[in-house]
C-alpha positions in Angstrom: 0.0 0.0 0.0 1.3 3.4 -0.7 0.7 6.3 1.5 2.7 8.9 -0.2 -0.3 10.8 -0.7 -2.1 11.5 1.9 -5.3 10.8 0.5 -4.5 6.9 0.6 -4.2 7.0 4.6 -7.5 5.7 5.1 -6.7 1.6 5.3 -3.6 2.3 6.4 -5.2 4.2 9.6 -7.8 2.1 9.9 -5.2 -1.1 10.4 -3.3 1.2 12.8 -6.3 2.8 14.5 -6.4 -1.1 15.0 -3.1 -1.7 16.2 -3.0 0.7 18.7 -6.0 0.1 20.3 -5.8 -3.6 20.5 -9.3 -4.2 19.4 -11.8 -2.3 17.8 -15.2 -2.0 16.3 -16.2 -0.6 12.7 -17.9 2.1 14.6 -15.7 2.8 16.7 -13.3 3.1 14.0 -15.4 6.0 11.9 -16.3 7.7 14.8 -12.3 8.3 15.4 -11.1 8.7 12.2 -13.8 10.7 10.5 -14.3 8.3 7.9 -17.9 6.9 7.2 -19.4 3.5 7.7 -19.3 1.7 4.3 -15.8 3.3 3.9 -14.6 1.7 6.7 -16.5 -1.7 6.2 -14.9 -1.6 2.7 -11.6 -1.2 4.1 -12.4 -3.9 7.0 -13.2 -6.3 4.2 -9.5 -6.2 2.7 -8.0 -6.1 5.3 -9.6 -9.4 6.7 -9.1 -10.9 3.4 -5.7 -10.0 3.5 -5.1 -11.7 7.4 -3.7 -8.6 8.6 -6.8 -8.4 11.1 -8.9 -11.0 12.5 -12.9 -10.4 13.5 -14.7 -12.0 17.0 -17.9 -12.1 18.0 -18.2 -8.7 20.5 -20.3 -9.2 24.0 -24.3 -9.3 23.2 -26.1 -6.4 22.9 -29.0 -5.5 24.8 -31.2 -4.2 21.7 -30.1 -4.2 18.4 -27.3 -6.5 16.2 -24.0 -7.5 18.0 -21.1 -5.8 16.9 -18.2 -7.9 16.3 -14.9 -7.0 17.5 -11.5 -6.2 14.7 -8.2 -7.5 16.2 -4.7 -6.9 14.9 -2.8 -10.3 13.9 0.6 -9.0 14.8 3.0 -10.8 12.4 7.0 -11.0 13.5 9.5 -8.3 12.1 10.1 -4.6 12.1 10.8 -1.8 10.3 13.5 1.1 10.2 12.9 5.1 9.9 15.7 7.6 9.3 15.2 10.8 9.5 19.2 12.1 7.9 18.8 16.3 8.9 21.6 18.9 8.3 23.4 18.2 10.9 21.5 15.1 12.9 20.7 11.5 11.8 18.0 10.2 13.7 17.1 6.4 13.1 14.5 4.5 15.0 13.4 0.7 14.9 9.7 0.3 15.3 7.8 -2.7 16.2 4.5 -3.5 13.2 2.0 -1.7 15.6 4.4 1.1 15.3 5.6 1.3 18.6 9.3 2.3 18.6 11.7 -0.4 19.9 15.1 1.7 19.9 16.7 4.4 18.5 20.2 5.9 17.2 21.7 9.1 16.9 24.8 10.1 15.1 26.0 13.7 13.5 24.6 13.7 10.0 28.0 14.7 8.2 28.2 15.8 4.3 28.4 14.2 1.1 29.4 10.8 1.2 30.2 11.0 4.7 26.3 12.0 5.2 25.5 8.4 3.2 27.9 6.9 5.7 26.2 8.0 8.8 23.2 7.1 7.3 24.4 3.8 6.2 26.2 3.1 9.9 22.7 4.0 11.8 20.7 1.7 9.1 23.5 -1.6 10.4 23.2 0.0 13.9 19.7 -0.2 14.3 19.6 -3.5 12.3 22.2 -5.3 14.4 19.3 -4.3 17.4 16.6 -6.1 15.3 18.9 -8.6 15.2 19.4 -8.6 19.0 15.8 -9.1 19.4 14.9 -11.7 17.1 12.9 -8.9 15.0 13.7 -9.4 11.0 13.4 -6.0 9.1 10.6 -5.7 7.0 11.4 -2.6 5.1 13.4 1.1 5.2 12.8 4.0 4.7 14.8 7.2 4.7 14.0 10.9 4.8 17.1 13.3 3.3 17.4 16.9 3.2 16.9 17.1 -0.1 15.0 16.1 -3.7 15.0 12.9 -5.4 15.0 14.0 -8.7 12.2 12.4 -11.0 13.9 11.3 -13.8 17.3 10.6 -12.9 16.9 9.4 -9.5 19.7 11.6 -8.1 19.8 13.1 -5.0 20.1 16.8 -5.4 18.8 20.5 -3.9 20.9 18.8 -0.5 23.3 22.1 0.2 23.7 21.0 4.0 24.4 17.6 3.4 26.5 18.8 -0.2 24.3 16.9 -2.5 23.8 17.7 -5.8 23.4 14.9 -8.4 24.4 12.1 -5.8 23.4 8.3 -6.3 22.1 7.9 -3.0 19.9 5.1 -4.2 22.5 3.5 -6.0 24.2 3.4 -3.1 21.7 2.1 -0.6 21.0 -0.9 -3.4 24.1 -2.1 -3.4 24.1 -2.3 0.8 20.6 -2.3 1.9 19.1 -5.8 1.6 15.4 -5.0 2.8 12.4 -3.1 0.5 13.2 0.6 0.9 12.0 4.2 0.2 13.6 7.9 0.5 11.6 10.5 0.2 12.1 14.6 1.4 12.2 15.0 5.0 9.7 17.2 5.0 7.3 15.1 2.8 8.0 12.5 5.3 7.7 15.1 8.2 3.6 16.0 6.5 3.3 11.9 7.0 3.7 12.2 10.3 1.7 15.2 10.8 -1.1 13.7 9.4 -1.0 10.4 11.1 0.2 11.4 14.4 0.5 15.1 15.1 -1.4 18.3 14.1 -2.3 17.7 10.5 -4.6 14.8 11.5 -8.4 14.9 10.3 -6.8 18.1 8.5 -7.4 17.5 4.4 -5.3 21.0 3.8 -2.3 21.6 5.2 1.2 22.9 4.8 4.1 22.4 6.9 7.1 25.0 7.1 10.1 23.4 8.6 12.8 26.1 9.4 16.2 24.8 10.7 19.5 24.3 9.4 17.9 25.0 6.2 14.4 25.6 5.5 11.7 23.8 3.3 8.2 22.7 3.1 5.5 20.2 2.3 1.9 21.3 0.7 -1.3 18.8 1.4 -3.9 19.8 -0.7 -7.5 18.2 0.0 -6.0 15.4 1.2 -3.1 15.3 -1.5 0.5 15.3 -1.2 1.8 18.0 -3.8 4.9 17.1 -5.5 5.1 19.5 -8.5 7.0 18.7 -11.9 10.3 18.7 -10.5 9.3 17.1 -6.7 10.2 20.9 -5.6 6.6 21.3 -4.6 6.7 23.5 -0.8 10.4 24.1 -1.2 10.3 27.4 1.0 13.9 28.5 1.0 13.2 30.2 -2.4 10.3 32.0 -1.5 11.3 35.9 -2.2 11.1 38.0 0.6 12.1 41.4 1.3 15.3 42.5 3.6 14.6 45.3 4.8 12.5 48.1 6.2 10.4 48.2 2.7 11.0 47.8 -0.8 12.4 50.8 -1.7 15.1 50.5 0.8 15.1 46.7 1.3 16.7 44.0 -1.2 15.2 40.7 -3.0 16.5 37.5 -1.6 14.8 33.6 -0.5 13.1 32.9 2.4 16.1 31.1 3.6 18.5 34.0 3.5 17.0 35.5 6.2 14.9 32.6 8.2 17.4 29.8 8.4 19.8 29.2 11.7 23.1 30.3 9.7 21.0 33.7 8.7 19.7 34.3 12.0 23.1 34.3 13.1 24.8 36.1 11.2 21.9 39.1 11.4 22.9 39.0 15.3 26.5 38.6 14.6 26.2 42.0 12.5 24.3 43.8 14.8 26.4 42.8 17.7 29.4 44.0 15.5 27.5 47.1 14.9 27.6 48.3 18.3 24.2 47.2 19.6 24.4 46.5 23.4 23.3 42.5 24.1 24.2 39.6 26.8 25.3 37.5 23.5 29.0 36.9 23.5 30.2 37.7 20.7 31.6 34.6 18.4 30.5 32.4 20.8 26.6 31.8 20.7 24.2 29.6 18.6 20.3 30.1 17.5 19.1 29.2 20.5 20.8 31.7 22.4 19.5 34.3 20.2 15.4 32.9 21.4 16.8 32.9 24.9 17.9 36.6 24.7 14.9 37.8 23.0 12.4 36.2 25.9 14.8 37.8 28.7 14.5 41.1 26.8 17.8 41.5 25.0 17.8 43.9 22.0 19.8 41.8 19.9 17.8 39.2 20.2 14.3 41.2 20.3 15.1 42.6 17.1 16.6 39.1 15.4 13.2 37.3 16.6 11.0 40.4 15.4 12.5 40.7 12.3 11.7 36.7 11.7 8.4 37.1 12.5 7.8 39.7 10.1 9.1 37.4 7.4 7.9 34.3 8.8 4.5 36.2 8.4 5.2 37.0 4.6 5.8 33.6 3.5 2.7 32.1 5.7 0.8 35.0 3.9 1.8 34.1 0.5 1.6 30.9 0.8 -2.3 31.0 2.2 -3.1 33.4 -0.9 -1.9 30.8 -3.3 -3.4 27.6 -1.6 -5.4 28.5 1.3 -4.7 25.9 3.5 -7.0 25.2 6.6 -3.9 24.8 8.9 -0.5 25.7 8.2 2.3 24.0 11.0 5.7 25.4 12.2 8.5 22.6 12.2 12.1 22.3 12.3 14.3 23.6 15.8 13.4 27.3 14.6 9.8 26.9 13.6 9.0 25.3 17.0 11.0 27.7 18.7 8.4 30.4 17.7 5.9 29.2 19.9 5.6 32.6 22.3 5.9 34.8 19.4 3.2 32.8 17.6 0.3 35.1 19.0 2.2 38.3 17.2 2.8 35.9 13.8 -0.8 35.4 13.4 -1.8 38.9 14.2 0.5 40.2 10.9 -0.6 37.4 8.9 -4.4 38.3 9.7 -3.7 42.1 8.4 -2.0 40.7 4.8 -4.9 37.7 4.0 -8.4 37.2 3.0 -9.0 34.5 5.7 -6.4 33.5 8.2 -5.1 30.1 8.4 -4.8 28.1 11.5 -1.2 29.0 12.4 0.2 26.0 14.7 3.5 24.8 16.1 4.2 21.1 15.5 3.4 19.0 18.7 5.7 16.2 17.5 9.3 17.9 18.2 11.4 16.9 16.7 10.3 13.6 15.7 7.9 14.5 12.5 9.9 13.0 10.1 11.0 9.5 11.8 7.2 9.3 12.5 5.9 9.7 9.2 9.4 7.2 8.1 7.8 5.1 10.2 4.2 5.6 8.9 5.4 4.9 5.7 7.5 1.9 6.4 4.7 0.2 8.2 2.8 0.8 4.5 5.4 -0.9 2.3 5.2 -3.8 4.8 1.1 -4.1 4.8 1.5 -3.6 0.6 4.2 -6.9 0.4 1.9 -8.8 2.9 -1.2 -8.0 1.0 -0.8 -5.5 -2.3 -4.1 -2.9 -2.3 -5.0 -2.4 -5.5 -3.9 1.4 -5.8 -2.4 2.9 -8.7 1.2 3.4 -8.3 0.2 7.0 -9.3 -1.0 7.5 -5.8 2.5 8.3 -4.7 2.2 11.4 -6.4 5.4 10.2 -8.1 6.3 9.8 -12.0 7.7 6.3 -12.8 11.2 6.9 -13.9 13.8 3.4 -13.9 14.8 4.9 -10.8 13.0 7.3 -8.7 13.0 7.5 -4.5 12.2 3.5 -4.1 14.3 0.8 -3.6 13.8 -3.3 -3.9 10.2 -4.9 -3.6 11.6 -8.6 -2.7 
């Protein structure tokens, strides 16, 4: 089954909504996860077919037919989720009712030193399954950066230096188990909409600001991808530095939003003169949130300016799409929490209708979630293929595109 677009969640959550309660009934199931009654029945009917649930008779009713109770038939095995950031790789082994079992954490690196941490945490977190007697099912990986749709390179990767890298090549050659690697961010929306704040949501975008910045758009229940699978990259959305545009300059998003911008604009000012607690040459991002909250003017003015532009690209981005609910990610994103009321007051003043601005409730865990989300798919689709078109992945079909063996 493939849940790279959102809109094919449904079996998937209904076998988890499964999963994690135990047992369940069809009712219980479309009261929970908003979907209706033949819908889920439909779904309950594969899924029986396919053995990955089993059905018992529920306790008697009083009035009325019995319902009959759903039960997960937990087969043996796992799967692995990497989440390879800009400068963290963050791998988790999760047992099939998606429960994670343990996890590893290594500096990301660059270039081929990034595919080696990734590859290290993969045989890491494999020699674990092996530890526990739990075979790997599948693997999936999110990257800070594009697969590219026809040539199946890796590239738009500055932090981890990747530009036309064979990332899959290289995970064929050394990763035995089904795979996929998607965007982080993509991955990130995943989880969102099966775990965290873009659940029951059909329209959503997520801007993840870190490192390096970029984004994932759901539209009515769809995972947008665009021509070149550059849909929701944010770090080239064109802002404004500056007081206005007569006196300000063109640049991206990034340029001014990332952690290596908001540095250097505190760097400057603190070369300029401007009184702060910051030492100079020897502070990160989150010094600059921790000055601003206390009251320093560097770092009052560094977080004001951010929101200001943090504001522009939530505006511009709701006048295009108009998204119901639009989710703050990444170490900076979520670090915007108490400014959040001030965001959503400027982005009120520049749009037709306001979307739900909200900081992720995941952490920062979004990706490895969704990873995990869509490992746990690849798995039910080898057990017991759904029939959806490959299409659904909102993918073209190149010879090599984002996904590795189906053995």
């Amino acid at each position: 089954m493939d849940v790279g677009n959102i809109a094919e969640l449904n079996t998937f959550l209904v076998l988890d909504g499964v999963r994690s309660r135990g047992q369940a009934t069809r009712s219980q199931l479309a009261r929970e996860l908003g979907l209706s009654d033949a819908s889920v029945s439909r779904i309950v009917k594969r899924l029986l077919a396919a053995g990955s649930i089993e059905e018992l008779p529920g306790d008697p009713a009083a009035r009325g037919r019995t319902p009959s109770i759903l039960r997960f038939v937990s087969p043996v095995g796992g799967v692995l989720a990497v989440d390879l950031g800009g400068t963290r790789c963050h791998g988790a082994l999760a047992d099939l009712a998606g429960g994670t079992v343990a996890e590893d954490f290594r500096p990301a690196g660059e270039g081929r030193n990034a595919a080696g941490a990734l590859l290290a945490c993969i045989a890491a977190l494999k020699s674990r399954a092996g530890q526990l007697g739990m075979p790997v099912r599948a693997v999936v990986v999110g990257i800070p950066a594009l697969i590219d749709p026809v040539t199946g390179l890796a590239t738009a990767g500055p932090n981890v230096h990747w530009q036309g890298f064979d990332l899959i090549g290289i995970l064929t050659e050394t990763v035995q188990e089904p795979f996929d690697v998607d965007n982080d961010v993509n991955l990130g929306a995943l989880g969102q909409a099966w775990r965290g704040d873009g659940r029951g949501i059909r329209s959503f975008v997520t801007m993840s600001l870190g490192t390096g910045i970029g984004g994932a758009v759901v539209i009515d229940g769809h995972l947008i991808r665009g021509h070149h699978n550059a849909a929701g990259e944010l770090a080239y959305f064109p802002v404004w530095r500056g007081n206005s545009e007569s006196t300000g300059s063109r640049c991206g998003f990034e340029d001014v939003a990332s952690g290596p911008a908001l540095r250097a604009r505190a760097a400057a000012l603190i070369g300029a003169g401007e009184v702060t607690s910051l030492r100079p040459e020897a502070f990160d991002v989150a010094d600059v949130f921790a000055a601003a909250k206390a009251g320093d003017r560097v770092g009052q003015r560094v977080v004001g300016e951010l929101v200001s532009y943090v504001a522009t690209a939530v505006a511009g981005t709701t006048a295009l799409i108009d998204p119901d609910r639009i989710i703050l990610d990444g170490s900076i994103g979520r670090a915007l929490g108490p400014w959040l009321p001030e965001l959503c007051d400027l982005v009120a003043t520049q749009v037709f209708r306001p979307p739900d601005v909200v900081v992720s409730t995941l952490g920062p865990n979004a990706t490895v979630i969704g990873a995990i989300a869509r490992a746990l798919a690849v798995v039910s689709e080898l057990d017991a293929p759904v029939q959806l078109s490959r299409r659904t992945l909102g993918q073209r079909e190149p010879s090599r595109q984002g996904h590795g063996r189906r053995n």
